[in-house]
C-alpha positions as CSV (number, residue, x, y, z in Angstrom):
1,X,0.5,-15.3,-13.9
2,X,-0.5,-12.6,-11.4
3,X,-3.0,-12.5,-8.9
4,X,-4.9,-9.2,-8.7
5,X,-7.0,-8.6,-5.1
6,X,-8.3,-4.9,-4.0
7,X,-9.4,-4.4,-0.6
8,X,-8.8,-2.7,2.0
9,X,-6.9,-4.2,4.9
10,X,-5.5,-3.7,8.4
11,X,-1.9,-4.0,8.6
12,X,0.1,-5.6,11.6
13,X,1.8,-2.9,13.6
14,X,4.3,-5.4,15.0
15,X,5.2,-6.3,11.3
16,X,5.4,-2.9,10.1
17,X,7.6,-1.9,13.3
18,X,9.7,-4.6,12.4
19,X,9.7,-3.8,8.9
20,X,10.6,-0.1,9.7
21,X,14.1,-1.5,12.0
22,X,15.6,-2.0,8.5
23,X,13.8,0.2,6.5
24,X,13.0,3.9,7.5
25,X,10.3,4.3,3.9
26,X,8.0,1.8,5.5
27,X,5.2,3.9,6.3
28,X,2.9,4.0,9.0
29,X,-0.1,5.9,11.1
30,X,0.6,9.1,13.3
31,X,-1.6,11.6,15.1
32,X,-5.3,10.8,14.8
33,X,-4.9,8.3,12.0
34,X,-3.2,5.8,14.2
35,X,-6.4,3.7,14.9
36,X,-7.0,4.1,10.7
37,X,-6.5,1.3,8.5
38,X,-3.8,0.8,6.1
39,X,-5.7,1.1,2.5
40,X,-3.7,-0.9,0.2
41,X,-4.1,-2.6,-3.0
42,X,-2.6,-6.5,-2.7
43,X,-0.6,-7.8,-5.7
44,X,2.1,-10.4,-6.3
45,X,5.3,-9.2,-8.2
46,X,7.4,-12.6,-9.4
47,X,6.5,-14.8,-6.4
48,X,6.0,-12.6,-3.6
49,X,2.9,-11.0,-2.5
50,X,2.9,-6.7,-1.9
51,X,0.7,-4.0,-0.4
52,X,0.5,-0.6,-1.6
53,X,-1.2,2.0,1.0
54,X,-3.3,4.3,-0.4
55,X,-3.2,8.1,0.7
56,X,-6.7,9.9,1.7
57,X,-7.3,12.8,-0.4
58,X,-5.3,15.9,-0.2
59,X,-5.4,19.3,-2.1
60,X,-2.2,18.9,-3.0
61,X,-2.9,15.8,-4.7
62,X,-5.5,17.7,-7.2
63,X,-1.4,19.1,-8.4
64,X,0.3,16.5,-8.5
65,X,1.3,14.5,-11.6
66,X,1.0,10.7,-11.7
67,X,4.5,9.2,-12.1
68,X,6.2,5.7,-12.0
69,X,5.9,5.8,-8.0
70,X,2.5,7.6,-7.7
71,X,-0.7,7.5,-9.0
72,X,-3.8,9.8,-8.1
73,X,-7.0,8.3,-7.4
74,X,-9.9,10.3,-9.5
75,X,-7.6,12.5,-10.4
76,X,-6.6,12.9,-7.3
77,X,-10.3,13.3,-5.5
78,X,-10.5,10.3,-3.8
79,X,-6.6,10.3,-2.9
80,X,-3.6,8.2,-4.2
81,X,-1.4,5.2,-4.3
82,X,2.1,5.3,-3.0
83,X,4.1,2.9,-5.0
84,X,7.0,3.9,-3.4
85,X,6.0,2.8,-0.1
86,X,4.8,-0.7,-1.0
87,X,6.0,-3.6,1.2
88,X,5.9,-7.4,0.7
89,X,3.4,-9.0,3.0
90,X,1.8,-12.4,3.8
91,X,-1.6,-13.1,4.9
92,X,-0.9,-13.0,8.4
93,X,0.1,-9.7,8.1
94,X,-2.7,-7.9,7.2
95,X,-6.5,-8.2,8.0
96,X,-9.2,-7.2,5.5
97,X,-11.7,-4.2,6.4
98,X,-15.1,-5.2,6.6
99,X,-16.8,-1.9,4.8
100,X,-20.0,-2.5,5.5
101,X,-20.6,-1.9,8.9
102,X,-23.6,-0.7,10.1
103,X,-24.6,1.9,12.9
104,X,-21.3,4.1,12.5
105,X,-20.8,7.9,13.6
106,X,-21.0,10.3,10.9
107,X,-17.3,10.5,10.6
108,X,-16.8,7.0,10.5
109,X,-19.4,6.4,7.9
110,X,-18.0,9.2,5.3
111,X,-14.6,7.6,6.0
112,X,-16.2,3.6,5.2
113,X,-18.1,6.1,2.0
114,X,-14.6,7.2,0.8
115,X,-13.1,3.6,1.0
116,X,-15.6,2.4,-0.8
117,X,-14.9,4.9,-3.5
118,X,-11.7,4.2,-3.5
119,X,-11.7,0.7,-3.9
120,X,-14.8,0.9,-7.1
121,X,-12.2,3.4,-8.7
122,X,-9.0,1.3,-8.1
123,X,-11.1,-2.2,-9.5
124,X,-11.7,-0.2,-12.6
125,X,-8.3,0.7,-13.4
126,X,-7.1,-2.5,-12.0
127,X,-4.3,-3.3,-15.2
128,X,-2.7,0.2,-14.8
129,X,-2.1,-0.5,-11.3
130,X,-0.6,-3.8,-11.8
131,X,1.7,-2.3,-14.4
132,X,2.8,0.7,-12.4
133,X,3.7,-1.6,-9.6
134,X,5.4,-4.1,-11.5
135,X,7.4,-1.4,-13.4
136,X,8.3,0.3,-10.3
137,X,9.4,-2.8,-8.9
138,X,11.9,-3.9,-12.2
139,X,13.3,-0.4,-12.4
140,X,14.4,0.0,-9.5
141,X,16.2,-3.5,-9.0
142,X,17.6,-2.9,-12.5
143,X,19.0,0.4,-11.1
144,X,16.8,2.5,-13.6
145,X,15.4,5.0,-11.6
146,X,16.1,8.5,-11.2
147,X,17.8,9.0,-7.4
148,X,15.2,10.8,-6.5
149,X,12.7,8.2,-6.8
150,X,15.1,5.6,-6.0
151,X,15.4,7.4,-3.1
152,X,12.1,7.7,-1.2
153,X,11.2,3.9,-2.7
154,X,11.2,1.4,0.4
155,X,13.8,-1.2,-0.2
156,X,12.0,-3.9,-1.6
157,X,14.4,-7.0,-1.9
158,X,15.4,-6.5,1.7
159,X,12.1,-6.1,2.9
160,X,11.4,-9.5,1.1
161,X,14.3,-10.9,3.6
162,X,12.8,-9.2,6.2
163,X,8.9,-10.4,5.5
164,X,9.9,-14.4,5.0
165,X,12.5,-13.7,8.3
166,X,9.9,-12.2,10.4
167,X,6.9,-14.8,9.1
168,X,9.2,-17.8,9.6
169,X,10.1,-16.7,13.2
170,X,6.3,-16.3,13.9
171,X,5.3,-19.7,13.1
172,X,8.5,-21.2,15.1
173,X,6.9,-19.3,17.9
């Protein structure tokens, strides 16, 4: 049975450096975002636990279609999901937001606003997110997919390698 947790989290930037050493897709901050959480949605697929990151709204996104790899958030107002770009993670990987923080600059409180927004849409449409994820996932070990989404999807079976590899040397440490 699957485990379904939304919130938003923090993830490590020495595990996602790592990560990226093997796997270019693995995504992370640049520019004035760097000091921005990952926003990710937290699922298991089979026995391994996986983070999505959420993209902040764009006008683009307003365009765009939702496909197997992507999925708009309010139609694309509050941002979207990047199924392509999810990674296996455990829970030392990642540390969970605290969104409500008090005394914040205006910018600072609009972005808290828009997580928040985020995260009431994404636990109302929690079952299409599982089943997006979870279909992306089987397609593309299954060699379904089309090579151009094959082709911007992170690798996720050798990321799993990578996740239990890096975890396991952490703890020897």
């Amino acid at each position: 049975m699957y485990e379904f947790n939304l919130f938003i989290a923090v993830l490590d930037l020495e595990y996602c450096n790592y990560l990226r050493k093997y796997d270019s897709k693995v995504s992370y901050n640049m520019g004035d975002k760097k000091n921005r959480p990952f926003i990710g949605v937290l699922f298991w697929i089979e026995d391994m636990e996986y983070f999505a990151p959420l993209s902040s709204p764009k006008a683009k996104h307003l365009k765009m279609r939702n496909t197997i790899d992507f999925v708009k958030i309010d139609g694309g107002k509050l941002g979207a999901i990047n199924f392509n770009n999810m990674i296996p993670v455990k829970p030392n990987n990642y540390k969970i937001v605290d969104l409500n923080k008090k005394n914040l600059s205006k910018e600072d409180n609009e972005y808290q606003d828009l997580l928040k927004d985020q995260l009431t849409w994404l636990n109302k449409n929690r079952l299409q997110i599982l089943f997006k994820a979870d279909r992306l996932y089987d397609y593309y070990l299954a060699g379904f997919l089309p090579d151009n989404i094959k082709n911007r999807c992170c690798n996720f079976k050798l990321l799993e390698e990578k996740c239990a590899e890096y975890n396991k040397n952490k703890v020897a440490v």
